[in-house]
N, C-alpha and C positions, 0 to 999 in steps of 0.2 A: 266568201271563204270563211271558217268556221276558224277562229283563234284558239290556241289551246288557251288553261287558263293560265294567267300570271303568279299564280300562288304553286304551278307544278314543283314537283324537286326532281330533282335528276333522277332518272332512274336507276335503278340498283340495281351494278352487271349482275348477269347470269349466265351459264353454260348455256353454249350453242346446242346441245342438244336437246336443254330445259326448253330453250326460245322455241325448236321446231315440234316439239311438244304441245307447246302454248298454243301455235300455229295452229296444228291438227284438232284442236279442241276447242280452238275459238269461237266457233258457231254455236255451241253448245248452251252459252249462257242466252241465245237469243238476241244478240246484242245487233244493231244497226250498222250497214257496210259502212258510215262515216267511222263509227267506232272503232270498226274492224282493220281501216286506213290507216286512223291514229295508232293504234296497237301496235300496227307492222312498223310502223315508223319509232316507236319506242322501244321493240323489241331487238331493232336492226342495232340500234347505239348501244344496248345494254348486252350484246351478245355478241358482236362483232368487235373486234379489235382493232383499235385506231380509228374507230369512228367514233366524230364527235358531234356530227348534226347528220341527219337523213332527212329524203322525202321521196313522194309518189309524184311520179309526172302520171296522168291519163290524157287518150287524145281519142276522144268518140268524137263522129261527123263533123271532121275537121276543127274543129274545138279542143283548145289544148289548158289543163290547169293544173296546178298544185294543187291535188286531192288532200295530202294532209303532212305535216313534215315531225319534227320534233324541237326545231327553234327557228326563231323568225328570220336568221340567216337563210337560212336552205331554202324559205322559203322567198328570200329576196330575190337570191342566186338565180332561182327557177326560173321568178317572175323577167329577170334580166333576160334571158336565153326565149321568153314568147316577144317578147317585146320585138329582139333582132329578129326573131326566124331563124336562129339559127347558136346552136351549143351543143354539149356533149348528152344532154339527158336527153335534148328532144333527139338526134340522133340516135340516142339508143331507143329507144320508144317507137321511133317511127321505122329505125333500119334494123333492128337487132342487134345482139351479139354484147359482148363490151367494150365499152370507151372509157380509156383511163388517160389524167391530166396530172403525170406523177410529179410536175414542180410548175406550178401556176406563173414565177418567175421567168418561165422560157417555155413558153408555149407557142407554136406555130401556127397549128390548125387553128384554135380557137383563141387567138392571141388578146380581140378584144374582151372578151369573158373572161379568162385566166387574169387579164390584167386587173379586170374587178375585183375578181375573187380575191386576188391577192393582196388587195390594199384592205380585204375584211379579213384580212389575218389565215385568209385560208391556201394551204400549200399544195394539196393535192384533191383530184375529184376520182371517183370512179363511181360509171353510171352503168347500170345492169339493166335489159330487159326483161320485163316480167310477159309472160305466153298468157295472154287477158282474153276471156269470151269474144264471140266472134264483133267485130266491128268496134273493140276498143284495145288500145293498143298502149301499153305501160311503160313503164322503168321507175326502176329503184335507186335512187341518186345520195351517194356515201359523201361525206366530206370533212375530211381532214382538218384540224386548225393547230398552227405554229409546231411545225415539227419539221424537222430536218431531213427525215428519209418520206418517202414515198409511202402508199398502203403496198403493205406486201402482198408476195404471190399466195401466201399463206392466206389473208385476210380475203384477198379475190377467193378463192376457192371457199373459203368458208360462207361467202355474202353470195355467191351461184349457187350454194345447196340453198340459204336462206332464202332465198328470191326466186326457187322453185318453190318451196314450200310458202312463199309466202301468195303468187301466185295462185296456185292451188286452195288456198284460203278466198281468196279474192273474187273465183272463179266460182266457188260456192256460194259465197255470199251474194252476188248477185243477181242469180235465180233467184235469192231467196226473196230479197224486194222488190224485182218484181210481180212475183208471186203475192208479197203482200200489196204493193201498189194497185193490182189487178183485182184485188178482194175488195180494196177500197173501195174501188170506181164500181165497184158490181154493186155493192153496197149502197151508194151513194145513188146509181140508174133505180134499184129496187124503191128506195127511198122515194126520190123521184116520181117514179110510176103511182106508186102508192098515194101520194098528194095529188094527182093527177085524175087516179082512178075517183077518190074522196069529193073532185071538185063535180067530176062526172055524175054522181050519187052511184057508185058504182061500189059495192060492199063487196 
């Protein structure tokens, strides 16, 4: 897993429409799906309200990981929920739809999780799925620290526009390394051949 670095600063809110902006344009600089992860993960806190850590759950060929988060909470939290088999983001990722954990202090379904969460100061979770290229399967996992109320209905609706678009970012970017992974290895056979042809005396 790739750490962000220990010298980040927070990042500086922005208008949700700035964020989904950001999104649509991401691919733009050429930048790497790891990059592209972190991004969504930083844009999620700085543009959503009431959120104070995020992260990406992905689960290809049954392999499930914290692709990239924005503090090493979320990414604890994630790690907690592969460990059991079982919490609200891999839920969301594997089933759809959303799971929200509006007071971690009385939680039912996922009582042993919320019970964690809660002793790390965090109050409520709400995990989104993200619609990911065929045979990998997402969520966008929000979470709240020391607050009294719940993420609002407000903040859900604004983090399902976010996590279509951010989605749709995600879902580009990974054609795109493939595509370059595929040039490598072409590269790399050409290469190959070539020292081969060479040992041959084959000009």
């Amino acid at each position: 897993m790739i750490e962000p670095s220990s010298n980040v600063q927070p990042p500086a809110v922005v208008g949700l429409a700035a964020a989904l902006q950001g999104l649509n344009q991401m691919l733009l600089g050429g930048r790497t799906l790891i990059e592209v992860l972190y991004e969504v993960c930083r844009l999620a806190v700085a543009s959503l309200p009431e959120v104070d850590q995020a992260s990406i759950t992905l689960v290809k060929d049954d392999r499930t990981r914290t692709a990239a988060f924005s503090g090493a909470l979320a990414a604890t939290l994630d790690e907690r929920q592969f460990a059991d088999g079982f919490g609200p983001c891999l839920d969301a990722a594997l089933f759809g739809g959303v799971i929200r954990i509006d007071t971690t202090a009385a939680d039912d379904l996922y009582s042993d999780f919320a019970a964690v969460a809660a002793r790390q100061g965090v109050t409520s979770v709400l995990a989104l799925a993200l619609p990911m290229p065929v045979r990998v399967l997402g969520a966008l996992n929000l979470y709240r620290l020391h607050a009294t109320r719940p993420f609002s209905t407000e903040t859900e609706t604004a983090a399902a526009a976010f996590g279509a678009y951010a989605a749709v970012a995600l879902a580009n970017a990974a054609p795109l390394v493939n595509r370059k992974r595929m040039v490598t290895h072409l590269q790399a056979s050409i290469t190959s051949r070539a020292f081969i042809d060479q040992a041959k005396g084959i000009s």
